[in-house]
C-alpha atoms as an extended CHARMM CRD file, in Angstrom:
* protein
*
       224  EXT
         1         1  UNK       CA              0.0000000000        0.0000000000        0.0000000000  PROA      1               0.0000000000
         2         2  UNK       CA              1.2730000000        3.3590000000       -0.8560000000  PROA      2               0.0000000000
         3         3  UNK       CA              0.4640000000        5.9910000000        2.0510000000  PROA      3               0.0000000000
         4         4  UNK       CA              0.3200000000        8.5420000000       -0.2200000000  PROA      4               0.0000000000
         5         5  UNK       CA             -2.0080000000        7.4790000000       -2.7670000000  PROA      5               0.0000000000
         6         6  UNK       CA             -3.8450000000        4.5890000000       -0.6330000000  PROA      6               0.0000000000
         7         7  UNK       CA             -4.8710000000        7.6960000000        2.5280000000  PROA      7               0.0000000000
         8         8  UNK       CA             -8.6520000000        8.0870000000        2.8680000000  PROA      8               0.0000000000
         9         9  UNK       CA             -9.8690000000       11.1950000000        1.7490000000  PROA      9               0.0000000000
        10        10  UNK       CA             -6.6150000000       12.1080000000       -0.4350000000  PROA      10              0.0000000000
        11        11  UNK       CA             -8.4060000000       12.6860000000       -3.5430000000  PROA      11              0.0000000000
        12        12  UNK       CA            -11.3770000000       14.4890000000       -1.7080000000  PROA      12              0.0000000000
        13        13  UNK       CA             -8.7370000000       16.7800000000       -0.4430000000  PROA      13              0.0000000000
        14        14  UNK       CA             -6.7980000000       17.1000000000       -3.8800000000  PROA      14              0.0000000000
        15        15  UNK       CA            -10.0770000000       18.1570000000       -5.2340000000  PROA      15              0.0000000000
        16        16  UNK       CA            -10.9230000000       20.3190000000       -2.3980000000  PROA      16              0.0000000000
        17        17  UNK       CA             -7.9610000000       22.3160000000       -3.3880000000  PROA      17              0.0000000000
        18        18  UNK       CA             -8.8120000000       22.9770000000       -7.3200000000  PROA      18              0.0000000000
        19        19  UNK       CA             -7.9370000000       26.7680000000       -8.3910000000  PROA      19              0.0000000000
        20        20  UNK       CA            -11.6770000000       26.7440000000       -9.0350000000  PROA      20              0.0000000000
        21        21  UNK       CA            -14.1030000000       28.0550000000       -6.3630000000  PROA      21              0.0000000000
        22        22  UNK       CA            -17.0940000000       26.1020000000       -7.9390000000  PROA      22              0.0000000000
        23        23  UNK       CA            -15.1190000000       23.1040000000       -7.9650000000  PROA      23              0.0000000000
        24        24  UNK       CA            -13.9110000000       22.9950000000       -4.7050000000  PROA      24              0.0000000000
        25        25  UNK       CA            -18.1620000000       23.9790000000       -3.7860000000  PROA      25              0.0000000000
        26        26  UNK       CA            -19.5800000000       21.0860000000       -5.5400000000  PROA      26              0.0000000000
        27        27  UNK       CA            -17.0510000000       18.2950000000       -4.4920000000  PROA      27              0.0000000000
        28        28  UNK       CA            -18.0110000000       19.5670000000       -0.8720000000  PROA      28              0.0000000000
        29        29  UNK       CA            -21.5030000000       19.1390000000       -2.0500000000  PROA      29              0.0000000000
        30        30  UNK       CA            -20.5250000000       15.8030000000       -3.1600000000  PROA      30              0.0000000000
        31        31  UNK       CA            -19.1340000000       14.5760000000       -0.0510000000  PROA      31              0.0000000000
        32        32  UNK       CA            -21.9900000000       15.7110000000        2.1260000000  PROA      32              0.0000000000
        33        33  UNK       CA            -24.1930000000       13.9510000000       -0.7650000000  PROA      33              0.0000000000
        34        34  UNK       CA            -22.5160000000       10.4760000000        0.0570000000  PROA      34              0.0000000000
        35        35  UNK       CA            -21.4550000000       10.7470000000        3.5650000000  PROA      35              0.0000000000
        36        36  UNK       CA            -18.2250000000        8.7360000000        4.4500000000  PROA      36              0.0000000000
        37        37  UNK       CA            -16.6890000000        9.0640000000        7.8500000000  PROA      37              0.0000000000
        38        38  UNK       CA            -12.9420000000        8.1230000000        5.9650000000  PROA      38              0.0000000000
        39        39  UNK       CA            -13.3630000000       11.9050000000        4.5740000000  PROA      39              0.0000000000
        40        40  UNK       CA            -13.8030000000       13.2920000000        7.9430000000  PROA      40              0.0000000000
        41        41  UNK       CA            -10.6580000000       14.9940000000        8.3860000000  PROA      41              0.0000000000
        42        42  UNK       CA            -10.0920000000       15.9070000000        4.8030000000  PROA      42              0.0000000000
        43        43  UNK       CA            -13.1660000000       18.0450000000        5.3150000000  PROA      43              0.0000000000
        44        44  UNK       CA            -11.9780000000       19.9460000000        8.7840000000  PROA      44              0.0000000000
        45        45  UNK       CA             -8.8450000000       19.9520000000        7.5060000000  PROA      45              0.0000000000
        46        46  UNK       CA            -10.0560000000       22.1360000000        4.5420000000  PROA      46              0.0000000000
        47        47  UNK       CA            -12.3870000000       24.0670000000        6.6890000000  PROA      47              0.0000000000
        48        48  UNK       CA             -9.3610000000       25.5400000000        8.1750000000  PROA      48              0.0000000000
        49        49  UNK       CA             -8.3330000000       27.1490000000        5.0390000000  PROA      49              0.0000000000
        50        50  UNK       CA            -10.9300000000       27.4570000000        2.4720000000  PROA      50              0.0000000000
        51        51  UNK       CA            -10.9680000000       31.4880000000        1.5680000000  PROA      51              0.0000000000
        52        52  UNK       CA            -14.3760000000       31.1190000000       -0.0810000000  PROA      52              0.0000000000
        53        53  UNK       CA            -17.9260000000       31.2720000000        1.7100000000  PROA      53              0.0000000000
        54        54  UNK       CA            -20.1330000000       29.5930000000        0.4440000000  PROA      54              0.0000000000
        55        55  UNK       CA            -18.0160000000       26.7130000000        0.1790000000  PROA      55              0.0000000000
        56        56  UNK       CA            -16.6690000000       26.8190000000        4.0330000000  PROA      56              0.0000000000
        57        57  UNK       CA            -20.9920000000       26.7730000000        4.0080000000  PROA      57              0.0000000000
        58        58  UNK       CA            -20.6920000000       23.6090000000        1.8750000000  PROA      58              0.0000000000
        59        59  UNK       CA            -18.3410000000       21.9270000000        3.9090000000  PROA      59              0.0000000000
        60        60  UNK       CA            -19.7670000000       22.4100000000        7.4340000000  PROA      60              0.0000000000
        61        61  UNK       CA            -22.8990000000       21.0440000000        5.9340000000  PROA      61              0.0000000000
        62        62  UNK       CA            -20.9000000000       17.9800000000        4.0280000000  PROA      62              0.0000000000
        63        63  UNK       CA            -19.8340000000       17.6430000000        7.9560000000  PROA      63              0.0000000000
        64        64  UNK       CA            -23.1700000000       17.8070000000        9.9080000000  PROA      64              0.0000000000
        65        65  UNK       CA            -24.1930000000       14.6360000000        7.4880000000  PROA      65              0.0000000000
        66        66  UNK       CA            -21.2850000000       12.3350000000        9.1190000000  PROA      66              0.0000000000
        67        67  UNK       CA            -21.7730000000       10.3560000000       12.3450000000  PROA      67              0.0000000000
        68        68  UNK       CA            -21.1240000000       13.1800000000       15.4380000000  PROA      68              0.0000000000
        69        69  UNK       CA            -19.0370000000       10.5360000000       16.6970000000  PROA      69              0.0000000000
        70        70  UNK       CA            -16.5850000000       10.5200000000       13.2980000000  PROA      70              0.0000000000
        71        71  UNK       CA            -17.1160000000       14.8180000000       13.5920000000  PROA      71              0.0000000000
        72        72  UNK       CA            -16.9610000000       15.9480000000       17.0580000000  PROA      72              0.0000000000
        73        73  UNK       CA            -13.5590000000       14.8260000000       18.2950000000  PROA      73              0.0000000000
        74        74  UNK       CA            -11.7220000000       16.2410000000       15.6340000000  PROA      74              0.0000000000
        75        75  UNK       CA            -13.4880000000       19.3410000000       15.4540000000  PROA      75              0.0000000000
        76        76  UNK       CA            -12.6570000000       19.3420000000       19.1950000000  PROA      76              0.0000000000
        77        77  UNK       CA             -8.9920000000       19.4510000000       18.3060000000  PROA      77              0.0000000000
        78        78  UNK       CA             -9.4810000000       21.9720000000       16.0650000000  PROA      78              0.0000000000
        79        79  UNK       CA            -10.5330000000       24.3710000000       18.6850000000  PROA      79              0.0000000000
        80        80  UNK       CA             -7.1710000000       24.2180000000       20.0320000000  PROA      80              0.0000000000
        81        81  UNK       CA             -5.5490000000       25.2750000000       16.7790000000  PROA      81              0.0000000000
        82        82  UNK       CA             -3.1030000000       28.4930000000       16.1100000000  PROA      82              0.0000000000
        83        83  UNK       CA             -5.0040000000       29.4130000000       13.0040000000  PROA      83              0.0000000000
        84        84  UNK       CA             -7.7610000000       31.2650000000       14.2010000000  PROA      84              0.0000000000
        85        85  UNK       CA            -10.2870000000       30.1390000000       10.9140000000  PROA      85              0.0000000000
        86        86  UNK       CA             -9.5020000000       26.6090000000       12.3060000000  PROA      86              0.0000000000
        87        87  UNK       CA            -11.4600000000       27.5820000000       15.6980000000  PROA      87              0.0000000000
        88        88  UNK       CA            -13.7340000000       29.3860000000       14.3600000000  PROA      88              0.0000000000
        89        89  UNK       CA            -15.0830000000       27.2090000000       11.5550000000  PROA      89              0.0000000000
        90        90  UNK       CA            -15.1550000000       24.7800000000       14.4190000000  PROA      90              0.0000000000
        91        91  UNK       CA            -17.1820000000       26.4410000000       16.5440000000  PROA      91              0.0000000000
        92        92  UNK       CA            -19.6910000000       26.9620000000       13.6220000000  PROA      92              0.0000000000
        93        93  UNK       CA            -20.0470000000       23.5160000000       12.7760000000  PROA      93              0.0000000000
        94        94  UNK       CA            -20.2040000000       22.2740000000       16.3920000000  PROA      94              0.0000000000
        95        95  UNK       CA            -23.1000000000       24.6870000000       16.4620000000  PROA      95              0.0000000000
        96        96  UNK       CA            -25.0300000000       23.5090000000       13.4750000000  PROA      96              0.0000000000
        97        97  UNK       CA            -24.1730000000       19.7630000000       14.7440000000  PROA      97              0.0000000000
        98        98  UNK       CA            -25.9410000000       20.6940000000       18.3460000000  PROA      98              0.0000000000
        99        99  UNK       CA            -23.9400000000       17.5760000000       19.8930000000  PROA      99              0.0000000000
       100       100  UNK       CA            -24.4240000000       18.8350000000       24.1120000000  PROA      100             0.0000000000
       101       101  UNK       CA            -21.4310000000       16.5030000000       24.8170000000  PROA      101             0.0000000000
       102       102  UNK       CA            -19.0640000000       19.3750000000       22.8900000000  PROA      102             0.0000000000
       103       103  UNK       CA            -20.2060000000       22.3110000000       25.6130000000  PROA      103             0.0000000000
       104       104  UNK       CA            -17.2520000000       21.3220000000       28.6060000000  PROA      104             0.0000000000
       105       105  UNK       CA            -14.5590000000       22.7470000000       25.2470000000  PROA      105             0.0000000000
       106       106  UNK       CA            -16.4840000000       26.0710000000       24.6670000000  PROA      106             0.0000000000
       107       107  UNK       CA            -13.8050000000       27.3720000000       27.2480000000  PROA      107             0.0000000000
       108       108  UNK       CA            -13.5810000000       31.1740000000       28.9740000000  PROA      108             0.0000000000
       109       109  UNK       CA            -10.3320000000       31.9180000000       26.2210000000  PROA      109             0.0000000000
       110       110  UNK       CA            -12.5600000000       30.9800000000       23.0970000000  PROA      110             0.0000000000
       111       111  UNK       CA            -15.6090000000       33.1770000000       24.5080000000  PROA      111             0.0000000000
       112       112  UNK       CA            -12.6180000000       36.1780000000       25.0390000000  PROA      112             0.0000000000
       113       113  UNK       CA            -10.6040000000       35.0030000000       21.8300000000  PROA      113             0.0000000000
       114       114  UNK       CA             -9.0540000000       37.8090000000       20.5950000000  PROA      114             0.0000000000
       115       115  UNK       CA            -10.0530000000       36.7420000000       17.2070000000  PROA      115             0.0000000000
       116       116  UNK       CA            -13.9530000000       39.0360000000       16.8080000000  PROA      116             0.0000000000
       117       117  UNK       CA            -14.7560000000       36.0290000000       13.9140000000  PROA      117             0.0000000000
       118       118  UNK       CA            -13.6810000000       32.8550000000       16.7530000000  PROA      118             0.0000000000
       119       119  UNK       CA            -15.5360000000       34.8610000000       19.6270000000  PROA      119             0.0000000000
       120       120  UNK       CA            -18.2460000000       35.2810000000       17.9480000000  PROA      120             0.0000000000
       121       121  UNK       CA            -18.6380000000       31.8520000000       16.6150000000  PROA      121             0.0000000000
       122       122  UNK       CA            -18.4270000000       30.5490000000       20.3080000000  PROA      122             0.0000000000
       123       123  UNK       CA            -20.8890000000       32.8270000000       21.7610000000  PROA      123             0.0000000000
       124       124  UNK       CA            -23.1340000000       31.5120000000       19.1120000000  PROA      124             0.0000000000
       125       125  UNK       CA            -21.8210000000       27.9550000000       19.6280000000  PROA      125             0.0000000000
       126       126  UNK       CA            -22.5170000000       28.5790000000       23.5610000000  PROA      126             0.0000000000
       127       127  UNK       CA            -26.1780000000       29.3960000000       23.5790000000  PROA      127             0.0000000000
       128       128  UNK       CA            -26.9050000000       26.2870000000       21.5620000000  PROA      128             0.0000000000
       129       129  UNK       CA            -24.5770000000       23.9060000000       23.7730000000  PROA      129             0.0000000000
       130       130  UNK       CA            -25.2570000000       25.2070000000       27.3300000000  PROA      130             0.0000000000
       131       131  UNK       CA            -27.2730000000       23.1200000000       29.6660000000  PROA      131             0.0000000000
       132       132  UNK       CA            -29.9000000000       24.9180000000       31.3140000000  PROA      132             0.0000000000
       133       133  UNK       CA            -28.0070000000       24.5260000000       34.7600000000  PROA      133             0.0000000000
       134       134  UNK       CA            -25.4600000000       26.8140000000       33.3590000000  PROA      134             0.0000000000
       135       135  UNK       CA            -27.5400000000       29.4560000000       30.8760000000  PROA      135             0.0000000000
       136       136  UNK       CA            -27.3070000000       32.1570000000       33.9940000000  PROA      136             0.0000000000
       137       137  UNK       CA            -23.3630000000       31.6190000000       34.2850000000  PROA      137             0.0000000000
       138       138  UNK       CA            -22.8240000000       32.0680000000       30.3660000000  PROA      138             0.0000000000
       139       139  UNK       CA            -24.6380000000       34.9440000000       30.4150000000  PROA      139             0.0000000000
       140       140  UNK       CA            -22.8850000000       37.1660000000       33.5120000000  PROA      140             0.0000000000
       141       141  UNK       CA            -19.6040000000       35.6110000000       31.8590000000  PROA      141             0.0000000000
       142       142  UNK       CA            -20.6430000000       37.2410000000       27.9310000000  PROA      142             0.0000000000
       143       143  UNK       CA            -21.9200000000       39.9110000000       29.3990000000  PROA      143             0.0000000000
       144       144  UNK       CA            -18.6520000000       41.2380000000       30.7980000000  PROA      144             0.0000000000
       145       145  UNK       CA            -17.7160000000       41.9840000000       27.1330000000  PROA      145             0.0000000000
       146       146  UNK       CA            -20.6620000000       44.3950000000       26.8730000000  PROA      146             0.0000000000
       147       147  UNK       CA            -19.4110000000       47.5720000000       25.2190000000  PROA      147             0.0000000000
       148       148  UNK       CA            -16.5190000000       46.0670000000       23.3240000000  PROA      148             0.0000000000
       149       149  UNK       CA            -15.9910000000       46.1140000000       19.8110000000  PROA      149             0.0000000000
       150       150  UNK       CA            -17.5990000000       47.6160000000       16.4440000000  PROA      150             0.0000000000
       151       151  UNK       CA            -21.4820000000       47.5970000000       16.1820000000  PROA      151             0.0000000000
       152       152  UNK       CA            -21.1460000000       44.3590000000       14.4420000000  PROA      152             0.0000000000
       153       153  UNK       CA            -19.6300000000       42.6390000000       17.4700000000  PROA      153             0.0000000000
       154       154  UNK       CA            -21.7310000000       44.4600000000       19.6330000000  PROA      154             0.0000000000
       155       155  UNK       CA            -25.0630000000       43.1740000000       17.7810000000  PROA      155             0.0000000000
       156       156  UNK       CA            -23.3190000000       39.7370000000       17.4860000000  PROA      156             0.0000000000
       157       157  UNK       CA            -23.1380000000       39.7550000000       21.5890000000  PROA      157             0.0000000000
       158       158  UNK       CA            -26.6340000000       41.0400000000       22.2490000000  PROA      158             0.0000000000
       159       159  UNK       CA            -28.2370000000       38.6720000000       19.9680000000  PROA      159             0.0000000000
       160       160  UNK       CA            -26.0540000000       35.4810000000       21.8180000000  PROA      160             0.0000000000
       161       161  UNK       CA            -27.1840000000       37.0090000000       24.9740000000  PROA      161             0.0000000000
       162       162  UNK       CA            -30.7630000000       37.3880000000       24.1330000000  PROA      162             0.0000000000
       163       163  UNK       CA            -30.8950000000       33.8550000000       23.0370000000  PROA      163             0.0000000000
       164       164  UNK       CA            -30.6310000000       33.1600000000       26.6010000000  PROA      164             0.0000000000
       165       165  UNK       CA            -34.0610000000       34.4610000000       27.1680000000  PROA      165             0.0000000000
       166       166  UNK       CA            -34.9500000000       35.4500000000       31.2650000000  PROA      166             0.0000000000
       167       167  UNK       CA            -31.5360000000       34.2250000000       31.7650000000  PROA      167             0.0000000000
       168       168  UNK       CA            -29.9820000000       36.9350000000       30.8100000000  PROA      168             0.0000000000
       169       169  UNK       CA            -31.5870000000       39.6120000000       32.6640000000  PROA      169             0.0000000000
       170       170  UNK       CA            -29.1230000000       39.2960000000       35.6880000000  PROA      170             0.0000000000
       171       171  UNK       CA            -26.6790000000       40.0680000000       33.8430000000  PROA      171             0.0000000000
       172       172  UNK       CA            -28.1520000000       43.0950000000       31.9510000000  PROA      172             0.0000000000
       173       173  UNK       CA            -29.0450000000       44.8020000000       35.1770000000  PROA      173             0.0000000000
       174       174  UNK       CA            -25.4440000000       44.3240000000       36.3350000000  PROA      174             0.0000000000
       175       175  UNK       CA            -24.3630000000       45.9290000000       32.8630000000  PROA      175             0.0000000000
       176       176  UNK       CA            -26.7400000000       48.6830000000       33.1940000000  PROA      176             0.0000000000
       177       177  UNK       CA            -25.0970000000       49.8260000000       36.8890000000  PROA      177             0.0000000000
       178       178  UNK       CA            -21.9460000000       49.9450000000       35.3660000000  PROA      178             0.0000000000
       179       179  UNK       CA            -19.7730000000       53.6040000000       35.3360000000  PROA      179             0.0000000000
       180       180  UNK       CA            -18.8880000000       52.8180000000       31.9470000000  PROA      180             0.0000000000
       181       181  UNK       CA            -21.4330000000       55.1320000000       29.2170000000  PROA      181             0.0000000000
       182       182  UNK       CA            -20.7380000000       52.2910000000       26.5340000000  PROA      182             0.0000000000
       183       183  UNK       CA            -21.3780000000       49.4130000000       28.2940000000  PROA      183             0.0000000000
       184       184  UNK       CA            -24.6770000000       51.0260000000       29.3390000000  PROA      184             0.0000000000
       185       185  UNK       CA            -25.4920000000       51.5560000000       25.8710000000  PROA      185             0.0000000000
       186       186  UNK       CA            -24.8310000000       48.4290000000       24.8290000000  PROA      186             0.0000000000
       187       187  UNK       CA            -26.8700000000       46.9420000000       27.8130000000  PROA      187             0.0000000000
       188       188  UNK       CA            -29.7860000000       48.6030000000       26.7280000000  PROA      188             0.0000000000
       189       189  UNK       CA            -29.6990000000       48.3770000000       23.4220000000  PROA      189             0.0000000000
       190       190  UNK       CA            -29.3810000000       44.2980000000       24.6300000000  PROA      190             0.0000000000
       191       191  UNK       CA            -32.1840000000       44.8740000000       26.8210000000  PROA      191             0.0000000000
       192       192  UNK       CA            -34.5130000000       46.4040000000       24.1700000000  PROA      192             0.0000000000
       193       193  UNK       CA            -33.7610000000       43.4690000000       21.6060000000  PROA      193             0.0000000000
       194       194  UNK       CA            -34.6910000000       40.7450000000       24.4820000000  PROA      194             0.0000000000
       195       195  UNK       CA            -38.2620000000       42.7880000000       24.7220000000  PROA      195             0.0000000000
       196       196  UNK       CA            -38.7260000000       43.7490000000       21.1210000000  PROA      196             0.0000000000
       197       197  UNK       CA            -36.6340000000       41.4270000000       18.8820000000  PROA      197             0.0000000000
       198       198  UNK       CA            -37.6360000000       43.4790000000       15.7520000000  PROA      198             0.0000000000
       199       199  UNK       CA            -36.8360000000       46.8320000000       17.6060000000  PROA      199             0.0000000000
       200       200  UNK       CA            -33.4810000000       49.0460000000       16.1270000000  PROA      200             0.0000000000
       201       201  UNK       CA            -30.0140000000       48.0600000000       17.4760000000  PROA      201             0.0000000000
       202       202  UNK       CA            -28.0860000000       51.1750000000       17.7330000000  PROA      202             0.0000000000
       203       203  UNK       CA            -25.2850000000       51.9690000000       20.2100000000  PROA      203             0.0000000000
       204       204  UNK       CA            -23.5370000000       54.9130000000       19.3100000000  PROA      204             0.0000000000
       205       205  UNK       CA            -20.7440000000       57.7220000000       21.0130000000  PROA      205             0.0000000000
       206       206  UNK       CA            -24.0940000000       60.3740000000       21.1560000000  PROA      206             0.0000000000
       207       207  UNK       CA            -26.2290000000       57.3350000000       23.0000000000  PROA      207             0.0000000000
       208       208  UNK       CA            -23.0940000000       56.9910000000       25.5370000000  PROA      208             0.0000000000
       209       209  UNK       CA            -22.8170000000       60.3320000000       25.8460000000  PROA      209             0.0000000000
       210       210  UNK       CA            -26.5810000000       60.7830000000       26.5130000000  PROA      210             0.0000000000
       211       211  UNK       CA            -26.3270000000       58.2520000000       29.3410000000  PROA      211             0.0000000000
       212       212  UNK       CA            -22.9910000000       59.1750000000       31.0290000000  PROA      212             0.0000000000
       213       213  UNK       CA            -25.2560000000       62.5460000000       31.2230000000  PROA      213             0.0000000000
       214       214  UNK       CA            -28.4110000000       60.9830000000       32.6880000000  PROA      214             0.0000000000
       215       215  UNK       CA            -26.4030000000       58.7200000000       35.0060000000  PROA      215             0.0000000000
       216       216  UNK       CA            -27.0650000000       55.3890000000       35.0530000000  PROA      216             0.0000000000
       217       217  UNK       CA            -31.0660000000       55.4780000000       36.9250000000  PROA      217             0.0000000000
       218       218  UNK       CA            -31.9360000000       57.9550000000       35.1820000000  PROA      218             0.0000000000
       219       219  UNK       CA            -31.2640000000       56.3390000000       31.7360000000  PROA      219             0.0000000000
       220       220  UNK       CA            -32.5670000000       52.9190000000       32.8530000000  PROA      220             0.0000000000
       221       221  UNK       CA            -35.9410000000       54.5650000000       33.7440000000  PROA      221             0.0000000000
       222       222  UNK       CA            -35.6300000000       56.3220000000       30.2720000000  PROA      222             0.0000000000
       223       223  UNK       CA            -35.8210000000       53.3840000000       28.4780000000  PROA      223             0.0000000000
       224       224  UNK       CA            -39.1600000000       52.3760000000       29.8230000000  PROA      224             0.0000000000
């Protein structure tokens, strides 16, 4: 046998990395079309580095067709990786997978990751993983990054936390004491999304402003 040549998934993989976007999307499509655990890491493996999309789409979905137990471990391992679209594709496709077993590796580091793309994919990854016991704790521990980031991150946060339903109102309150204008803000534009999920996120430097004025009562009773 030639370990080159004979290595499951090796031509998968060779064809995963054609020049051609549409080629590498519809050999993805392929794979998740005839499942085959021997392709499993040829698929993470190119999840790591695919540039394009819709085919990192492709392959996460080419992945949620194998067995979780072929899947999870070595996505697992992948959240331990130096390449940051390595953990974060991860994350993703633990997510769409919903395997509860996976929630002891969404650790404290990947919800801070410096990375915006890998922290967000984990606080995503997190509401879908988190036994019940523990909604309350996720949501006091995402809500110290209230205020942090662009609006995208910001929105990406509030969303995550709102997922968390009545479980997330501890943590709000605590965010809406806090001497910092922005992280006000951003705890009531939060707070408005978990009442009115079609209402207007907006947290702006005129918003923070308009609060550090107030104070922090004041602008809570505002709101109402």
């Amino acid at each position: 046998m030639n370990p080159t040549t004979d290595t499951p998934g090796k031509p998968l993989l060779d064809a995963l990395d054609a020049e051609d976007s549409s080629t590498r999307l519809k050999t993805a499509m392929a794979a998740g079309s005839r499942p085959d655990p021997r392709f499993t890491d040829a698929l993470v493996a190119r999840c790591a580095i695919e540039p394009d999309f819709f085919v990192r789409d492709m392959l996460t979905w080419a992945l949620t067709r194998l067995p979780p137990a072929s899947t999870v471990p070595r996505l697992l391992a992948e959240l331990r990786s130096e390449r940051a679209q390595a953990r974060s594709q991860a994350l993703h496709t633990l997510s769409k997978i919903g395997d509860r077993t996976a929630w002891p590796a969404i650790t404290r580091s990947l919800l801070h990751d410096a990375d915006d793309e890998v922290a967000r994919s984990a606080w995503r990854t997190a509401v879908v993983l988190v036994p019940e016991r523990e909604r309350a704790g996720l949501a006091a521990e995402l809500a110290t990054q209230l205020g942090r980031g662009d609006r995208d991150r910001r929105l990406s946060l509030s969303r995550a936390l709102v997922a968390l339903g009545d479980a997330c109102k501890p943590a709000l309150r605590k965010g809406l004491e806090s001497h910092e204008p922005t992280v006000r803000a951003h705890a009531r534009a939060t707070e408005r999304l978990l009442h009115d999920p079609e209402a207007g996120f907006d947290v702006t430097t005129d918003e923070a402003k308009r609060i550090m004025a107030l104070g922090p009562h004041q602008a809570e009773g505002s709101a109402c």
